[in-house]
C-alpha positions as CSV (number, residue, x, y, z in Angstrom):
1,X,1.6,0.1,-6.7
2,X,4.3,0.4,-4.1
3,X,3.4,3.7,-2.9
4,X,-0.5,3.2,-2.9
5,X,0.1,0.1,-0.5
6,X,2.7,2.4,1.9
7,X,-0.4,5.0,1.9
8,X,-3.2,2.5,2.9
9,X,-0.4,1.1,5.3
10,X,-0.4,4.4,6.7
11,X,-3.8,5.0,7.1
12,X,-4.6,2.0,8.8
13,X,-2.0,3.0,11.0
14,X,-3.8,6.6,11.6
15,X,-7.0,5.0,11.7
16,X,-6.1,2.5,14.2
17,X,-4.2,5.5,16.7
18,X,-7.4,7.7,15.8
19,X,-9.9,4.6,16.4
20,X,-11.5,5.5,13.4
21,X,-12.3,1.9,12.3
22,X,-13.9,2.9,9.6
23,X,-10.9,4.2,7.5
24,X,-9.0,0.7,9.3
25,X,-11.8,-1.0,7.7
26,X,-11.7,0.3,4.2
27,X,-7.8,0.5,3.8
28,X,-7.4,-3.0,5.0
29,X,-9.7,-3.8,2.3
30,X,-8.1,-1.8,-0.3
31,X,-4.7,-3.4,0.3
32,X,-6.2,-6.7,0.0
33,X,-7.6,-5.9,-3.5
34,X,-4.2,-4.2,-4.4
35,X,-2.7,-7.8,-3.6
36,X,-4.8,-9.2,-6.2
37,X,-4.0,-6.4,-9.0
38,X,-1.7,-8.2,-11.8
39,X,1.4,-5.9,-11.2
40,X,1.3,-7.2,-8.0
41,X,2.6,-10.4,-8.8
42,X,6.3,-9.7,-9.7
43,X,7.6,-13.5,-9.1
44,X,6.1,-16.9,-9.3
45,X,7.6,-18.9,-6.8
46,X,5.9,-20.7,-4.2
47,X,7.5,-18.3,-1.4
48,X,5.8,-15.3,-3.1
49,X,2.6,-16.8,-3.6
50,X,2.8,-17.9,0.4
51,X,3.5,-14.2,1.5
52,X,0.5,-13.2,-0.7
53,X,-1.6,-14.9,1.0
54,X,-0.8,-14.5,4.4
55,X,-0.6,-10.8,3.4
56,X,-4.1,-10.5,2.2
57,X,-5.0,-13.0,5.7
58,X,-3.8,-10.2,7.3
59,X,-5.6,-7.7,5.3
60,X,-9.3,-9.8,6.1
61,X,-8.3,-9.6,10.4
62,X,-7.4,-5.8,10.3
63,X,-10.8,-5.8,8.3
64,X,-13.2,-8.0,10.6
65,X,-11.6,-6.4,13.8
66,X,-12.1,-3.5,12.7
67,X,-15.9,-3.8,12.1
68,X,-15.7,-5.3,15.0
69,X,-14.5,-2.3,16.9
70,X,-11.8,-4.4,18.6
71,X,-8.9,-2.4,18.7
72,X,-6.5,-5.1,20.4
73,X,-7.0,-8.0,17.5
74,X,-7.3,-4.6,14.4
75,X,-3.4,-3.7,15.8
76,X,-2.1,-6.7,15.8
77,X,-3.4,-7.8,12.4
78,X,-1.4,-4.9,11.4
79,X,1.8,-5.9,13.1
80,X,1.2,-9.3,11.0
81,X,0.3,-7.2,8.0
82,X,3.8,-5.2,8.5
83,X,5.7,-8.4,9.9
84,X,4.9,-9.8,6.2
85,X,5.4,-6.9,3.7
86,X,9.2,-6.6,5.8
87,X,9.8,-10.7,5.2
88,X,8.4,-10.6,1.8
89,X,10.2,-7.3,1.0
90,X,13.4,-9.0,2.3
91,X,12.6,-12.7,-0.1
92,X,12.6,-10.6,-3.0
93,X,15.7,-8.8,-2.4
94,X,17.1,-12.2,-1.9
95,X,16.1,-13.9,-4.4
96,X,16.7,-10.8,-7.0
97,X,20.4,-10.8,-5.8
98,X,20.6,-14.8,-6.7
99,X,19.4,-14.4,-10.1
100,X,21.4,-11.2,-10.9
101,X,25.1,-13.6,-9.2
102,X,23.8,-16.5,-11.5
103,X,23.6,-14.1,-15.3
């Protein structure tokens, strides 16, 4: 699952350099349907469930802007969409290395 959402991270990334908003479009839309796949979930805490959302938020603006041909708001939806797979990324590392301190 990892590396499907690092390829459709890239692609949006080509897309958006290539202004192909087409391929922004659709990737943005696959990553959001990759958050919803079962193996994404890999914690139930409130944190996670917060970063799930506000990665699939950022999912739907890459999305719009991009049908929207705006180039501006498609870029930074994907600095959001990167801001939150890093902070989420770095939660679970976090809390991981709590529960392995705790056994």
């Amino acid at each position: 699952l990892m590396q499907l959402k690092l390829d459709k991270a890239k692609a949006i990334l080509e897309g958006l350099t290539m202004e192909n908003y087409d391929s922004v479009a659709s990737n943005a839309k696959s990553l959001k349907l990759l958050s919803m796949e079962a193996g994404w979930n890999v914690m139930q805490t409130e944190e996670y469930a917060t970063q799930s959302r506000e990665f699939r938020r950022a999912s739907d603006m890459i999305a719009e802007a991009a049908l929207e041909k705006d180039i501006s708001r498609a870029t930074l939806g994907y600095v959001s969409l990167t801001t939150r797979c890093v902070e989420c990324h770095t939660y679970m590392r976090k809390h991981r290395a709590k529960d392995t301190e705790t056994k």
